[in-house]
N, C-alpha and C positions, 0 to 999 in steps of 0.2 A: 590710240592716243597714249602718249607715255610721260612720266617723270622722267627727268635725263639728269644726271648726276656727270658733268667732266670734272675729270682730273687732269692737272699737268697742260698750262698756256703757254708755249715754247713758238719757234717758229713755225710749224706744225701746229699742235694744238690749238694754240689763239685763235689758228683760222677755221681751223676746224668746225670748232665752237661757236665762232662769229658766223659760220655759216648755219648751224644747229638752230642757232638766235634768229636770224633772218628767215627761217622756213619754218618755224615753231607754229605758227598755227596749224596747219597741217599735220603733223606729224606731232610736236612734243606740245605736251602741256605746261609741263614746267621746267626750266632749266635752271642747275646751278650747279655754279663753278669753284674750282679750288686750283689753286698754288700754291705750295710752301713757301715763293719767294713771293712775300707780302708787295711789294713794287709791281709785280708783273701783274699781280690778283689787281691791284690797284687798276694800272692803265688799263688793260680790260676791261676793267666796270667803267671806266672813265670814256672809251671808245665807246662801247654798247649802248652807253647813255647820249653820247653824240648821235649815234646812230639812227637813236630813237627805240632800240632796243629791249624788250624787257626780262633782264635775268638778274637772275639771284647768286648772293655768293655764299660761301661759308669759309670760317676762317682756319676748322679743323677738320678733319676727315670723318673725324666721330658725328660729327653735326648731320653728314648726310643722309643720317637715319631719322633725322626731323623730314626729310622733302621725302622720305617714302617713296625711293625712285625703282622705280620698274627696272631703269638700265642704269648701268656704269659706266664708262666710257673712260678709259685711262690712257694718254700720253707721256710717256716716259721713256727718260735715258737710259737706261740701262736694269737689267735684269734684279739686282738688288731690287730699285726702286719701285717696280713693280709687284715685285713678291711680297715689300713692304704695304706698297698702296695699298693691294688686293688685302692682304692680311689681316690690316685693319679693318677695312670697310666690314669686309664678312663678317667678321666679330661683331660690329655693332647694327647688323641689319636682322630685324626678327624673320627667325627660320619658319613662319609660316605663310609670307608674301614671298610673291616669284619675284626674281630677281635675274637679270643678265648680266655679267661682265663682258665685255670689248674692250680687249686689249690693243689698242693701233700700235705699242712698242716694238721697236723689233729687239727683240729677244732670243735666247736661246731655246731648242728647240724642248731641252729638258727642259727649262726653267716654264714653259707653256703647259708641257703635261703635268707638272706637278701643283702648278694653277691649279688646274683645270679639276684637277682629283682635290686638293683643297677645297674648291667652292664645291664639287656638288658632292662631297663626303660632308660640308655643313650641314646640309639639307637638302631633300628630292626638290624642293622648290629652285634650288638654283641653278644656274647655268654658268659657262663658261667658254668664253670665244675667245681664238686668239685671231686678229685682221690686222697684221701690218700694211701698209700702204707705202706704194710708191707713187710718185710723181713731183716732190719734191715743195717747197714751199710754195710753187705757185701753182701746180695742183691743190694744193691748199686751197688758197686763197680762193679761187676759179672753181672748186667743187668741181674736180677734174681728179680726181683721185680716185688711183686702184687700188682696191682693197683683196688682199688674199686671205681666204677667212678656213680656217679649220676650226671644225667643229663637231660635237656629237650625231649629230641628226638633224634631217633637213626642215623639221621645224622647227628648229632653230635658228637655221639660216633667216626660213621664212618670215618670222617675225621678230629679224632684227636688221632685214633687207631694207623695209624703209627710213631707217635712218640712217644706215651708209648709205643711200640713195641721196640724201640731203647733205654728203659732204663729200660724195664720188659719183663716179659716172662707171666705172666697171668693179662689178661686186663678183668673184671669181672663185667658186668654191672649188677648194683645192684639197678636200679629203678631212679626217677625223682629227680630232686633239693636237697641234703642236703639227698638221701639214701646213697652212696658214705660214707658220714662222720659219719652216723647210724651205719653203718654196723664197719666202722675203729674203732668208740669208746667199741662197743660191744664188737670185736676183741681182744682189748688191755687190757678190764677189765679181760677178761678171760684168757689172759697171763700174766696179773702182779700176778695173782693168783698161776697162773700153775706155775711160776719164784718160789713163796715163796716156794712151793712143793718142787720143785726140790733140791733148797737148804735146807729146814729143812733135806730131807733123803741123798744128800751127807755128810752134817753135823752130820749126826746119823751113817752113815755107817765108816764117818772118827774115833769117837768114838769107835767104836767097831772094829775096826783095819781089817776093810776092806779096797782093793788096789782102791783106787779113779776109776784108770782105769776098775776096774772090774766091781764096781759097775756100773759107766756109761756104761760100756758093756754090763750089763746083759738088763739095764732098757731098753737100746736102740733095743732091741730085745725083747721086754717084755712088758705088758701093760700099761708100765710108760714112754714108749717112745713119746715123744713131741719136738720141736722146743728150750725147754729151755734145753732138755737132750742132743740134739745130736748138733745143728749149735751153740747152744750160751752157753755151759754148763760150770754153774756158779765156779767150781773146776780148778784152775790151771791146776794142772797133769791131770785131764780126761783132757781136752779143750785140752793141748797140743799131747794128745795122740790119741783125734778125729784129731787135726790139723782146728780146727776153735773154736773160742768164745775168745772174750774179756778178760779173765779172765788170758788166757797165757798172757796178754797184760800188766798186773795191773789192768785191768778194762779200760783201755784209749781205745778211739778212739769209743765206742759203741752206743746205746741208753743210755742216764743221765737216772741215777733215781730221775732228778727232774721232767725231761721230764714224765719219765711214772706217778710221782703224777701228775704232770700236767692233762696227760690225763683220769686218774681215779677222779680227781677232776668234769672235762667235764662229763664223765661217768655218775657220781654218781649225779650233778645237773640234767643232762638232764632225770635220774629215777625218782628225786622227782619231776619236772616238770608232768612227766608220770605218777605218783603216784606206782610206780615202788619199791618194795624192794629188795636189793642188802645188805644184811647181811655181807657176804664174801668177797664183796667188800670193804666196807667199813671198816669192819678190815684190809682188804690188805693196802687200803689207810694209816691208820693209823701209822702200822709198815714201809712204804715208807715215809710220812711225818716225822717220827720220826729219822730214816735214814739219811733224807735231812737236816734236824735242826744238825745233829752232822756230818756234813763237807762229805756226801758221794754226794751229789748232780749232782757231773759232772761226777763221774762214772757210768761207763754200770752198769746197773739194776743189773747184777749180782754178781755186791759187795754185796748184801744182807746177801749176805753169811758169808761173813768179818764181818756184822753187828749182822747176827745173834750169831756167834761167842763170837762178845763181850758182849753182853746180857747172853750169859750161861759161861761167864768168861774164855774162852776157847783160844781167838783167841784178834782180833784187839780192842781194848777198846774207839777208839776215841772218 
């Protein structure tokens, strides 16, 4: 049984958490949450309490050394923000209680080892995980989420397995310090890829006066079936005719495609560090940067399609 300390309620996170909250008798004793955007901290407690929920919040990071939390649990944008979270926390949690970080950010892959040597050069009591997750907001939600977790030693996995177990279904150990975040950047470049795919050929099939739904029927029983065709496919009328993907949505509520430049930017440095060529990535970067630059930023990845659209004069021009 554990204290649970989240950080960072995003679209990811909230669910995360809200799932944490929903299975807390078993596994957590105490939860309590944080966001720096006072709004989001807000509707969260305001959800959980609809729920019938019972968690706890705090309004600074320093605070979470009142709930004496066994684990941390941090969701974050980007590699800053977590170097920030972690930094602080450490500092304010006494070096003689054990202590877990789980980091679900995807991060770089230095910025995981240099965590990770942070927290347990505090003290031998603490620890340090880095479990990015794929599966996207509605693995969220669905406690359907992969967690790729690097980490020291397997008892450490072991007892911090059941609480990804209460916001995923595959806990995937992928090797020591900062494999975890190896393995999540790999992952993503070769989805932001697979994404362009999927929407150049609904784009071409829509051309050619094929039914959206057909198309992504056939693909989805066919060799072009992937993750971007069938849970998150880019096409309104398919996505509404699977009955999943963003795209029935406007694109709201998903992975941003500023997020996935993000993480193809991480990608594509951590190659040239490697002396690593990534061609195709680096074109996908480009058409997603170029995306982000003309207002599509905060929609799911698979506005691309709206994007690519306006580029062959077809569709959304913004």
């Amino acid at each position: 049984m554990s204290s649970v300390a989240f950080v960072g309620l995003g679209n990811m996170g909230r669910n995360m958490a809200m799932n944490l909250a929903r299975n807390k008798p078993s596994v957590v004793t105490l939860l309590t949450v944080h966001d720096s955007h006072e709004p989001t901290l807000s509707s969260f407690m305001e959800q959980a309490k609809i729920n019938g929920l019972s968690v706890s919040s705090t309004p600074n990071l320093a605070s979470f050394a009142d709930s004496n939390p066994d684990v941390i649990i941090t969701s974050l944008p980007s590699c800053e923000a977590s170097a920030a979270v972690v930094g602080e926390i450490v500092e304010s949690l006494s070096p003689s209680r054990e202590a877990i970080f789980i980091d679900t950010s995807t991060i770089s892959v230095t910025t995981s080892r240099k965590l990770h040597e942070l927290v347990t050069s505090t003290s031998t009591k603490f620890d340090y995980v880095d479990a990015p997750v794929s599966g996207g907001v509605k693995g969220a939600t669905d406690a359907s989420l992969t967690f790729m977790v690097g980490c020291s030693s397997l008892a450490t996995l072991s007892s911090v397995q059941p609480i990804l177990q209460r916001m995923g279904k595959d806990i995937i150990p992928c090797g020591g310090p900062g494999s975890g975040s190896a393995v999540k950047l790999c992952n993503n470049a070769a989805l932001a890829a697979q994404m362009l795919g999927v929407c150049e050929a609904m784009n071409l099939g829509d051309k050619l006066g094929v039914d959206p739904a057909v198309l992504a029927g056939v693909m989805n029983v066919s060799t072009a079936k992937s993750w971007s065709s069938t849970v998150n496919n880019p096409h309104p009328v398919a996505a509404r005719g699977i009955g999943s993907g963003a795209s029935a949505n406007e694109y709201e509520g998903g992975f941003g495609t500023s997020l996935m430049l993000k993480d193809l930017n991480l990608a594509i440095d951590t190659a040239e560090e490697e002396h690593v060529s990534m061609p195709v990535t680096s074109l996908a970067r480009e058409l997603y940067r170029i995306a982000d630059s003309h207002g599509y930023g905060k929609k799911d990845f698979g506005v691309m399609l709206q994007f690519l659209r306006g580029r062959d004069g077809s569709g959304d021009t913004r």
